[in-house]
VOPAVO-563594 format. One line per 10 residues: number of its first residue (from 1); their letters; for each residue x, y, z of C-alpha. Coordinates in nm, 3 decimals. Example, Ala and Ser with C-alpha at 12.3 -4.5 7.8 and 13.67 -1.06 7.14 Angstrom:
1) AS) 1.230:-0.450:0.780 ~ 1.367:-0.106:0.714
This chain:
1) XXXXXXXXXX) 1.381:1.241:1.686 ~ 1.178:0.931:1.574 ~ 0.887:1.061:1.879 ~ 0.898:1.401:1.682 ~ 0.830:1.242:1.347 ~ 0.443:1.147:1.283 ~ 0.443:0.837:1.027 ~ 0.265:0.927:0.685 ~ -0.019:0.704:0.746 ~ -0.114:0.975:1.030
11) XXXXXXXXXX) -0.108:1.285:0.875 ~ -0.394:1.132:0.635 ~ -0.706:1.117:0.776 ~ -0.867:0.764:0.690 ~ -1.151:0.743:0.504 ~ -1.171:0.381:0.568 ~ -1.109:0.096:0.799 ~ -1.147:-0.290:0.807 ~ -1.103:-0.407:1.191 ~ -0.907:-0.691:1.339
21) XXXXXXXXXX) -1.120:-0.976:1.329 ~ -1.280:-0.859:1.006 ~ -1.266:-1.033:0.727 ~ -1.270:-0.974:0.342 ~ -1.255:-1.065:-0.003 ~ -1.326:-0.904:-0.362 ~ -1.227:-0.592:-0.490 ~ -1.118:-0.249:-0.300 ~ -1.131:0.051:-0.486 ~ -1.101:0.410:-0.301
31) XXXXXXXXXX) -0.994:0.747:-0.326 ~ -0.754:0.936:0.037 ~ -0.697:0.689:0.295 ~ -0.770:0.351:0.374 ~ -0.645:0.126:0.695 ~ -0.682:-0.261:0.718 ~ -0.621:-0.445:1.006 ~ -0.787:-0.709:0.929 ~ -0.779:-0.980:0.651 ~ -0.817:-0.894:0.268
41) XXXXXXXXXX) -0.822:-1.119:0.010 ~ -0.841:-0.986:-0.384 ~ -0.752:-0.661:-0.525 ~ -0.707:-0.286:-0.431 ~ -0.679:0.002:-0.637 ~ -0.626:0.351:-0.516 ~ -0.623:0.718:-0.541 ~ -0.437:0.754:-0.153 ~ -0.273:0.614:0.065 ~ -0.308:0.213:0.205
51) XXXXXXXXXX) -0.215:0.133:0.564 ~ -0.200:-0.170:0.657 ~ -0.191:-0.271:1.073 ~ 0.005:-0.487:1.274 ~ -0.150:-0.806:1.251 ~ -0.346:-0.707:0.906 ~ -0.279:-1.033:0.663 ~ -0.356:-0.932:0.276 ~ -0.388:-1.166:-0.008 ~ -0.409:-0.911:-0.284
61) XXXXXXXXXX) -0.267:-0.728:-0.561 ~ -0.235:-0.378:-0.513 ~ -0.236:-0.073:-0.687 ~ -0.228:0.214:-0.489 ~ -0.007:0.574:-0.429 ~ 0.168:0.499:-0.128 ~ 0.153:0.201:0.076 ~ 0.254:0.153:0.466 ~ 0.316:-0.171:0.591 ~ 0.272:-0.302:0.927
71) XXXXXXXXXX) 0.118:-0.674:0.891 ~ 0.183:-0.934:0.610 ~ 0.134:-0.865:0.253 ~ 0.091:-1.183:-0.050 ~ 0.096:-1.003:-0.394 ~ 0.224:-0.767:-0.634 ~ 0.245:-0.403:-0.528 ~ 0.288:-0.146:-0.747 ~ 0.278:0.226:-0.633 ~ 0.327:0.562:-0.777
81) XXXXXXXXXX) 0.503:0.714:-0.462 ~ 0.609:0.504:-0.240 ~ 0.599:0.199:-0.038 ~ 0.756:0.179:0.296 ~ 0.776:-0.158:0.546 ~ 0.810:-0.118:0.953 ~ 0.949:-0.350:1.155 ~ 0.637:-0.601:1.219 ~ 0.627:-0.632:0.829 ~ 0.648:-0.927:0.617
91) XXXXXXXXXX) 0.579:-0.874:0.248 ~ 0.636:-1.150:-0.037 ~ 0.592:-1.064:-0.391 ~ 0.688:-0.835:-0.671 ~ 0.701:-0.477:-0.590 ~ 0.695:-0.167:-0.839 ~ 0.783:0.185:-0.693 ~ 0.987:0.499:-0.739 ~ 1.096:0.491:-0.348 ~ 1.140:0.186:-0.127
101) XXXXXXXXXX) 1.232:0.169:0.267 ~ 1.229:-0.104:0.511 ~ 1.292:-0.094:0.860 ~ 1.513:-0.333:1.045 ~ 1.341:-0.671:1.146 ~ 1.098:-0.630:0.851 ~ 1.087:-0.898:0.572 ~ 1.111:-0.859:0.206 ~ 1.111:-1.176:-0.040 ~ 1.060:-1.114:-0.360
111) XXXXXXXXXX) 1.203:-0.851:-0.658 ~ 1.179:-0.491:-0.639 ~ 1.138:-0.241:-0.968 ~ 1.234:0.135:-0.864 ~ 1.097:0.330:-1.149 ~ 1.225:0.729:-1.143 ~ 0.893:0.911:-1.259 ~ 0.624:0.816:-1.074 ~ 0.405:0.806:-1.412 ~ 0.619:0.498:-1.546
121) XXXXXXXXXX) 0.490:0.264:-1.241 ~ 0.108:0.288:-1.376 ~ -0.192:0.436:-1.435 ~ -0.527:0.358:-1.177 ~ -0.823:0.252:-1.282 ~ -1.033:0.515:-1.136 ~ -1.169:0.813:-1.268 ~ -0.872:1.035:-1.251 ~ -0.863:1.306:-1.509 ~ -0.542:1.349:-1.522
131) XXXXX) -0.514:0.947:-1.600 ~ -0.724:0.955:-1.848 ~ -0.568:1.213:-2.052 ~ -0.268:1.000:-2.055 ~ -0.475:0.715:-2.224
């Protein structure tokens, strides 16, 4: 069943991509999809979904919709749908979601706040009408 199933980070079609081997640091801020295999170091705020690749190593806070997790993750993570971890994971840090899964071998070490409405986790700092109504 799992060679049926196409992982959310595919059905997306990315809008943008750091390479392995590339390296960055500052501040992310996008709207769909965005993949990183490489190295990221400062802040990312979204309207979308974040992949991030096997072998991808993030120093960052993020604040995105959904997040995928495939490399190694240093930060707080808060999301409004969902964050998910696969195998080849390794996140440490404070995590803020309405739904949370992690596949066996994956790590996790830090705390985890599952919020029930996806409005309570928090608002983006992008120009989002629908944000901005909310104040």
């Amino acid at each position: 069943m799992l060679g049926r199933r196409k992982r959310e980070e595919e059905k997306e079609e990315v809008k943008a991509f750091l390479g392995k081997g590339a390296e960055f640091t500052g501040k992310l801020m996008f709207n769909g999809s965005v993949r990183i295999d490489g190295n990221f170091k400062g802040n990312i705020f979204g309207s979308g979904t974040l992949v991030i690749g096997e072998g991808a190593e993030l120093e960052a806070d993020i604040r995105v919709d959904s997040v995928m997790i495939s490399g190694e993750v240093r930060g707080q993570i808060d999301v409004k749908k969902q964050i998910r971890i696969y195998s080849t994971g390794k996140v440490s840090g404070d995590l803020n979601t309405p739904r949370f899964s992690v596949e066996e071998g994956a790590f996790f070490e830090g705390t985890c706040h599952m919020k029930c409405n996806e409005t309570e986790v928090h608002s983006l700092p992008l120009g989002n009408p629908a944000v901005d109504e909310k104040g």
